[in-house]
C-alpha positions as CSV (number, residue, x, y, z in Angstrom):
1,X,0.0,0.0,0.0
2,X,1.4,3.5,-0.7
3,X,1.6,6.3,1.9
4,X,-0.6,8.8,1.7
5,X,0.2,10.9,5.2
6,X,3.8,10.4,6.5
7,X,4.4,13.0,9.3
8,X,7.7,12.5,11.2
9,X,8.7,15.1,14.1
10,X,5.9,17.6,12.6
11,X,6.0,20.4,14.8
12,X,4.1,23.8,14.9
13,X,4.0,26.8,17.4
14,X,1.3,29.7,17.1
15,X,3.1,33.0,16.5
16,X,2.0,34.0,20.5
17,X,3.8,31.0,21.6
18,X,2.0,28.3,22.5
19,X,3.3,24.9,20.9
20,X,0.3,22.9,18.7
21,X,2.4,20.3,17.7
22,X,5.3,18.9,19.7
23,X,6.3,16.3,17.4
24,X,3.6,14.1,15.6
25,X,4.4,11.0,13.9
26,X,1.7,9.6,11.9
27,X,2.2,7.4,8.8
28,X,-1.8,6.8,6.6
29,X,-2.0,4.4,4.1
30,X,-3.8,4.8,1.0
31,X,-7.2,4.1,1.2
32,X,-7.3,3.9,5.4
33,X,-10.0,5.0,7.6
34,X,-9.1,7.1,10.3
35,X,-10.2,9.2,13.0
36,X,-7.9,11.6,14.9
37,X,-9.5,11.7,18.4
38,X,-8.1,13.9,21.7
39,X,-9.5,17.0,23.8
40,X,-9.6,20.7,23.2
41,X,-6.5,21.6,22.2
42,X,-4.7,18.6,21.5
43,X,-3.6,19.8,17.9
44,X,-5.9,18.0,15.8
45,X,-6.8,21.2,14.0
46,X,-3.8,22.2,13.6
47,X,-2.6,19.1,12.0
48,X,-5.7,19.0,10.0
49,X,-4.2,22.5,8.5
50,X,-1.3,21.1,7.9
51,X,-2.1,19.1,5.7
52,X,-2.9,21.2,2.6
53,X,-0.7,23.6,3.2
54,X,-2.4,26.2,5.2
55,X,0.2,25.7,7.8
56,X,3.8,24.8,7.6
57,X,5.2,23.6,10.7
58,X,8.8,22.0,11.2
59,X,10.0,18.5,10.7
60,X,8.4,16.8,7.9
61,X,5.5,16.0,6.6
62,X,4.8,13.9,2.5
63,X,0.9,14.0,1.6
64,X,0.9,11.3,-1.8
65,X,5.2,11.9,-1.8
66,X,4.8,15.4,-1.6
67,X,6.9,17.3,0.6
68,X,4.5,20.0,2.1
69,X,6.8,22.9,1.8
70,X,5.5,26.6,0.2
71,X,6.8,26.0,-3.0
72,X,4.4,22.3,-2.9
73,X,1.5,23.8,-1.8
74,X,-0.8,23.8,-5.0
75,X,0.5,20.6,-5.5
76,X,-0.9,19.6,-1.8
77,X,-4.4,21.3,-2.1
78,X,-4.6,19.3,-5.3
79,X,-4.3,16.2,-3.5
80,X,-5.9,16.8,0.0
81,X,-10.0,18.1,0.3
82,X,-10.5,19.4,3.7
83,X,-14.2,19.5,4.9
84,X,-14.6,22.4,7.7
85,X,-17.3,21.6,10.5
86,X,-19.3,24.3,9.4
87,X,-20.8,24.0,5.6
88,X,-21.5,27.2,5.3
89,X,-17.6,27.9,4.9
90,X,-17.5,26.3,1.9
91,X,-21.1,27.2,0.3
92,X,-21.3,30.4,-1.2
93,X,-23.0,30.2,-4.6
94,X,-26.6,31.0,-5.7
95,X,-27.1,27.5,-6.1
96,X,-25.7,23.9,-5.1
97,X,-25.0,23.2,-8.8
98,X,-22.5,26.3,-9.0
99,X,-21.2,25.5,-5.6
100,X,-20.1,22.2,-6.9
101,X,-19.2,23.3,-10.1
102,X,-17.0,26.4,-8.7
103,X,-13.6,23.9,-8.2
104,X,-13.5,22.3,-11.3
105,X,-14.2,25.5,-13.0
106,X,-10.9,27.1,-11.0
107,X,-9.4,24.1,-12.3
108,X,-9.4,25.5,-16.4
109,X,-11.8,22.3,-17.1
110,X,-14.6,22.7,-19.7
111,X,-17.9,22.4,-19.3
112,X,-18.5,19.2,-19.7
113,X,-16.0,18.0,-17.9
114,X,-17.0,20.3,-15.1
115,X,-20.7,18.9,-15.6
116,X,-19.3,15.9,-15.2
117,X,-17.9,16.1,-11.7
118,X,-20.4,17.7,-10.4
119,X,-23.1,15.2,-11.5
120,X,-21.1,12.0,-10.2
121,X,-19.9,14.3,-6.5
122,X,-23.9,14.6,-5.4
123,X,-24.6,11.5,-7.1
124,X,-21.8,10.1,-4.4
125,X,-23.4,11.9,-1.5
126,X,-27.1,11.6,-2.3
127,X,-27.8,15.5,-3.1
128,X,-28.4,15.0,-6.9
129,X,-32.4,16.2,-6.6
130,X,-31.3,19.7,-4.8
131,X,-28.8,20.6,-7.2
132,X,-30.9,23.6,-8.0
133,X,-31.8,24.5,-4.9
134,X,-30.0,27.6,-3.0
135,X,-27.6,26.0,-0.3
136,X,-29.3,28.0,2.3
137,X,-32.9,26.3,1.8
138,X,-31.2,22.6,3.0
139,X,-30.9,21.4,6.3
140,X,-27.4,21.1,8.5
141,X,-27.2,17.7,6.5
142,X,-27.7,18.2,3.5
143,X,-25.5,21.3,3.6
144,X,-22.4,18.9,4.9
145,X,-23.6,17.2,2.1
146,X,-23.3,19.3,-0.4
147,X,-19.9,20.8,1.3
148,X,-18.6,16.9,1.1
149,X,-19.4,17.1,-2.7
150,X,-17.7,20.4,-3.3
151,X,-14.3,18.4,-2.4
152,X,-15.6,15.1,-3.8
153,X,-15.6,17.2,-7.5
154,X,-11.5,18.3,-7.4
155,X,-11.0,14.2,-7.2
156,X,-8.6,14.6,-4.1
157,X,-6.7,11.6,-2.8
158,X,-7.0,12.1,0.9
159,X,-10.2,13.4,2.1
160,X,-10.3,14.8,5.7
161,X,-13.3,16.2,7.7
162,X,-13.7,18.2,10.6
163,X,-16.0,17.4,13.2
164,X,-18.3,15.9,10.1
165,X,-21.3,14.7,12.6
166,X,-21.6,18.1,14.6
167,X,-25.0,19.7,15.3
168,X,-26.9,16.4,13.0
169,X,-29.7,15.0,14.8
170,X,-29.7,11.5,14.8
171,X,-31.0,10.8,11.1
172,X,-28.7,13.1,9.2
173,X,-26.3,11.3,11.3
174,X,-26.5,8.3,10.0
175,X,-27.4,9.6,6.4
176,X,-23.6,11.1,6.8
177,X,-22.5,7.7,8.0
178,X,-23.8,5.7,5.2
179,X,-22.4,8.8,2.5
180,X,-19.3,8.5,4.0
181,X,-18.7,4.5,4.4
182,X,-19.5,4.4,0.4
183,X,-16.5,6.5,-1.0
184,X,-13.6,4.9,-1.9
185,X,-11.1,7.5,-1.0
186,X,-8.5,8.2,2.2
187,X,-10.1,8.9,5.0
188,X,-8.8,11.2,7.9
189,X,-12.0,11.9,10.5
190,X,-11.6,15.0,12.7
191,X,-13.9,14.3,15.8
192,X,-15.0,14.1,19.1
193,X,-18.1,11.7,18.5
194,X,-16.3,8.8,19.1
195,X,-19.3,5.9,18.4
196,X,-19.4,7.6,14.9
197,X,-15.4,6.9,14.7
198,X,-16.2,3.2,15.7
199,X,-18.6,2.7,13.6
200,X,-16.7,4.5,10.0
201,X,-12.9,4.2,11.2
202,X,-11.2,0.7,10.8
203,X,-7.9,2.6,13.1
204,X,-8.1,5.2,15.6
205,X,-5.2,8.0,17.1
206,X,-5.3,9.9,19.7
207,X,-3.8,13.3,19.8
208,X,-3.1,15.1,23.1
209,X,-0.5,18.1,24.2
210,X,0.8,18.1,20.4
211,X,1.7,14.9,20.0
212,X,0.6,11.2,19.2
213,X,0.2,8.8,22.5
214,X,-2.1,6.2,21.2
215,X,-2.8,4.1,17.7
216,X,-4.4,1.2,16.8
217,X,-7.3,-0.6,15.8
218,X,-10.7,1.6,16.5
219,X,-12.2,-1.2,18.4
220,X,-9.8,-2.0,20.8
221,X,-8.4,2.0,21.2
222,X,-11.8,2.8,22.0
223,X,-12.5,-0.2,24.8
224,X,-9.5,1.1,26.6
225,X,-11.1,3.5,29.2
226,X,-8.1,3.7,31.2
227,X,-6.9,5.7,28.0
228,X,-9.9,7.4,27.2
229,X,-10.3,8.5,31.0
230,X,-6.4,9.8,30.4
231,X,-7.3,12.1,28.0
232,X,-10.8,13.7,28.3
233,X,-12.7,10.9,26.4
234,X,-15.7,9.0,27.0
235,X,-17.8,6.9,25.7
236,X,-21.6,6.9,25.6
237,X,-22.9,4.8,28.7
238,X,-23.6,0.5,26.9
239,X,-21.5,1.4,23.3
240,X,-19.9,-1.6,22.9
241,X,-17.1,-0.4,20.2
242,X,-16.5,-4.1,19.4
243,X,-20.1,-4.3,17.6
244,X,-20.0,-0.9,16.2
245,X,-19.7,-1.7,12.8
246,X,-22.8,-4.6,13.0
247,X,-24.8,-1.9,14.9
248,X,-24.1,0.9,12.2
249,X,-25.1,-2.1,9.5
């Protein structure tokens, strides 16, 4: 398998001094599943940002080969679609149609190529019958929805998502679930909702004080409380992260 994310001794401080990253080393194969778990301020964010480009910490850091380094950066944002926890970051057209169509476009591609992509990115998130519609008319799901798509039609390699399940209520959460679990693309999942890492992550890491301390399997990462408990996170009372993935089924 190739390597999609290889971060060794990535480190980052904030121009007021505090230190984001302290030395992460994370290595994601292509087409893994994973969720980058840990409390408020653990980094995540600030890795997350790394890994197009908007930030350029020390140490280093490949995304698909590519060193990330200012001179690699349209070469990164290429590769890597980031997904903000709020949609309406990324939605800013009249309509979902030119929303979708708006990266492609930047891209020099013609119109039916650009057509194209946008037909097959809500096709791949279920948002084909609002393409029409104004963003602002759809729900907090179908918005993420359509902000998923927007990414889906640059074609990127690694697709990573920020807090992805945030405000749903319990049906657009598992509309999200089922969108997500049915593209075939890297997966790097921002979050604190940790059943909905069980049940789309295969491999879990948790992030705290700028730096890796835990990696492995979802289900058995997620089962240990002692760790969880270490590091501000918990589990919902009776999840059984074992059976996730038969529960989410």
């Amino acid at each position: 398998m190739t390597c999609t994310i290889h971060a060794r001794d990535l480190r980052y401080t904030y121009p007021g001094g505090h230190v984001a990253l302290a030395g992460v080393d994370l290595a994601v194969n292509h087409g893994e599943r994973v969720a980058v778990l840990g409390p408020n301020g653990a980094g995540k964010t600030t890795l997350m940002l790394h890994l197009n480009g908007l930030l350029l910490g020390e140490g280093e850091l490949r995304i698909g080969g590519v060193r990330a380094a200012r001179e690699t950066v349209a070469q990164l944002r290429a590769g890597v679609g980031l997904v903000f926890q709020d949609p309406d970051d990324q939605l800013f057209m009249p309509t979902v149609r030119e929303d979708v169509a708006f990266g492609p476009r930047n891209l020099g591609l013609d119109a039916a190529e650009t057509q194209r992509r946008v037909d097959e990115a809500l096709a791949a998130v279920g948002m084909t019958p609002v393409i029409d519609r104004p963003p602002h008319e759809l729900s907090m799901g179908q918005r993420r929805r359509v902000a998923i798509a927007t990414v889906l039609a640059m074609r990127p390699q690694l697709l990573v998502l920020d807090e992805p399940s945030a405000n749903l209520d319990p049906r657009a959460r598992r509309e999200l679930l089922t969108v997500l679990d049915g593209l075939d693309t890297t997966l790097l999942v921002v979050t604190h909702d940790l059943p909905f890492a069980a049940r789309l992550c295969e491999r879990a890491v948790v992030l705290d004080g700028g730096r890796v301390v835990a990696d492995g399997p979802s289900d058995a990462l997620l089962a240990d409380t002692v760790l969880l408990s270490a590091h501000d996170l918990e589990l919902p009372e009776g999840f059984a992260p074992a059976v996730a993935r038969r529960v989410a089924a």
